[in-house]
Steps between C-alpha positions, in 0.01 A plus 500: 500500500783747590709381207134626295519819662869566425453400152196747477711837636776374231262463233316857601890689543627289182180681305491877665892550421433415166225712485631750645847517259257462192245776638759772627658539086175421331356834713785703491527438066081566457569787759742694307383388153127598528646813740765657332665315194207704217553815726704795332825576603512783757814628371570816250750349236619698254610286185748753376703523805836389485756533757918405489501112524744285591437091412703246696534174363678211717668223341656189605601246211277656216699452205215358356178749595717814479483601133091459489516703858699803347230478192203512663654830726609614173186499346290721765421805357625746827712776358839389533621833690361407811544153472797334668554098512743323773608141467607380790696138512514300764865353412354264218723216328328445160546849324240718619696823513640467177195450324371783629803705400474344166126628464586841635737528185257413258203709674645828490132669621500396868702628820566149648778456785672196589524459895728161621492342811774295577293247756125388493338575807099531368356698309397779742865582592527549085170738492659688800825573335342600154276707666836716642578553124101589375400857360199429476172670722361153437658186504366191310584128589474244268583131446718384221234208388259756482355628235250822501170490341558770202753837478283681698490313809791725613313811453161377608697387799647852604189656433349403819748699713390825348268473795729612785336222743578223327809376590612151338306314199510170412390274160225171500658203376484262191670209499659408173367109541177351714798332749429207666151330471396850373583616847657793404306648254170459817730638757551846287173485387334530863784654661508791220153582626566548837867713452246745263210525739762558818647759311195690469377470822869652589774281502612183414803280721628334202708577275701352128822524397444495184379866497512691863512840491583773766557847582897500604462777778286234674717181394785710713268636773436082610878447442430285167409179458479243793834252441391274760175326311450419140159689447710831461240654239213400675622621855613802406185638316321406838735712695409824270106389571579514838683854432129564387571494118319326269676166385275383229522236178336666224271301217697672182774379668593054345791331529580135333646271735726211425441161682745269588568247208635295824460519851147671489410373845801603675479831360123575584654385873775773478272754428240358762830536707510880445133595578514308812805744585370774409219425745655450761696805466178672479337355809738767674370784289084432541470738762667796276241425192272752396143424618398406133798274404503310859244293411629423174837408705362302714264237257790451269757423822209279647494320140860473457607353851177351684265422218724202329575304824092513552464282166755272617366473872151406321674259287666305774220512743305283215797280400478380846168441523512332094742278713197400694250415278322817590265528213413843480889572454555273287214680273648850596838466390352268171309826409797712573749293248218458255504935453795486460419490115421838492725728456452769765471239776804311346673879517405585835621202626777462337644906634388382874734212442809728366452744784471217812857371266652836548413573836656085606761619256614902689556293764824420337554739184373821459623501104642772494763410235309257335610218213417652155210305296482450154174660338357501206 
């Protein structure tokens, strides 16, 4: 009879912790799409304005992406006076920096420097130092193995900051192939919703580095970016929202992402790795958020470090009971596997199982300096 009992509670917790880490997301995305993603922007952006820029581009071992990098910056159509373009190496072995020396003296039409450090430490230490060397009122991070959307992205980009309260801008993502059991191509599709409606509610905590953008006199009012997690981008446009400036990714703004030929699963974990940093970082800061970002703050740190391990209690709770014979267990996890077949369950599942892998795997790496990945 006890045994009954016990088995009852288990099955009762086992189903409210998964409804609860299904419920929590699912009201928080119809929240902010019904409430904000169709509103306008409350922001006066002037298309025409365009300020001294300085693009930093970090490399490490991109023989092979550099050329098509240079091109698409080449191609943006930002007058080339106030356009300035650092490369800055991270002491790569397979003929980075001379490839982009060779470009620069073919492409006469761009002001591109050539920064070298002689040790790796992350890419954060390499933004840090560029930034000593940028011109620029704004500053623009990108990836190497990204490309922009069209040659206006630049300009569309800077145009936001012709509203003095809007302090960093980021893009929404494309990636270049569906990943993984089409996992990727969900994951942008949902999570693009949410970055757009945050933004125009206020803020939004995270970032891309394949197109961050930020007013320098704020970059060196925080010190630059944060060398001691991986989410640099990301943290660093919540510190400015916390400054009480607008840090915002904009819907002219797309990006193309390119997924891991190899190693897709490990790399979804070192990003998962980053977020959960950048998290925990902000737990520290919650108190200093602006009434209408703190909310905001506090779902997305809820749904990066507590909502996962709710799945996964839920999970185990009816393994044991499966274990038993305990039918209606048995039937629950059944109907679980079997939605699997759809792709927003299978992608929602699949990003509560990178981030419960990157918070096991912090415990031991932070990944800083990570192991490069081939993409395609």
């Amino acid at each position: 009879m006890i045994s009954v009992e016990i088995d009852s509670l288990l099955l009762l917790l086992g189903f409210s912790l998964a409804f609860i880490h299904f419920t929590v997301p699912l009201t928080y995305y119809l929240y902010l799409k019904r409430r904000w993603l169709w509103r306008p922007w409350n922001i006066k952006r002037d298309p025409g304005y365009k300020p001294r820029v300085t693009v930093i581009v970090p490399t490490y071992n991109e023989a092979r992406l550099i050329n098509k990098k240079l091109d698409d910056l080449a191609r943006q159509n930002y007058p080339r006076e106030l356009l300035e373009i650092l490369v800055i190496d991270s002491a790569s072995i397979d003929g980075t920096v001379e490839k982009v020396e060779e470009w620069v003296r073919r492409n006469n039409g761009l002001r591109i420097h050539v920064l070298r450090e002689s040790v790796r430490r992350g890419k954060a230490y390499a933004l840090n130092n560029a930034l000593k060397h940028a011109d620029g009122e704004i500053v623009v991070i990108t990836d190497v193995d990204a490309t922009w959307g069209s040659e206006n992205t630049l300009s569309e980009a800077l145009s936001w900051f012709s509203d003095p309260g809007v302090g960093a801008v980021t893009c929404l993502k494309q990636p270049a192939n569906k990943g993984s059991g089409e996992v990727e191509e969900g994951y942008r599709e949902f999570y693009n919703i949410v970055r757009l409606a945050e933004s125009k509610a206020y803020s939004t905590p995270v970032f891309h580095g394949e197109l961050a953008v930020f007013r320098k006199e704020l970059l060196e009012k925080i010190g630059g970016f944060p060398t001691d997690i991986g989410a640099d981008d990301s943290h660093t446009a919540t510190r400015i929202a916390l400054m009480g400036y607008r840090s915002i990714a904009a819907n002219n703004i797309i990006c193309i992402e390119k997924v891991p030929h190899r190693g897709y699963h490990d790399w979804r974990i070192r990003r998962a790795q980053h977020l959960v940093q950048h998290f925990i970082k902000t737990l520290g800061l919650l108190r200093r958020a602006p009434r209408i970002f703190k909310p905001t703050l506090i779902v997305e740190t809820l749904l990066h470090l507590v909502n996962p391990w709710l799945l996964l209690a839920s999970i185990l709770i009816l393994l044991y009971l499966t274990a038993t014979n305990h039918v209606p267990a048995i039937i629950f996890l059944v109907l679980g596997a079997s939605l699997l077949i759809l792709k927003p369950f299978r992608t929602w599942v699949a990003t509560q199982t990178y981030l419960i892998a990157a918070s096991l795997r912090n415990m031991w790496t932070k990944e800083i300096v990570w192991r490069k990945q081939e993409k395609r």
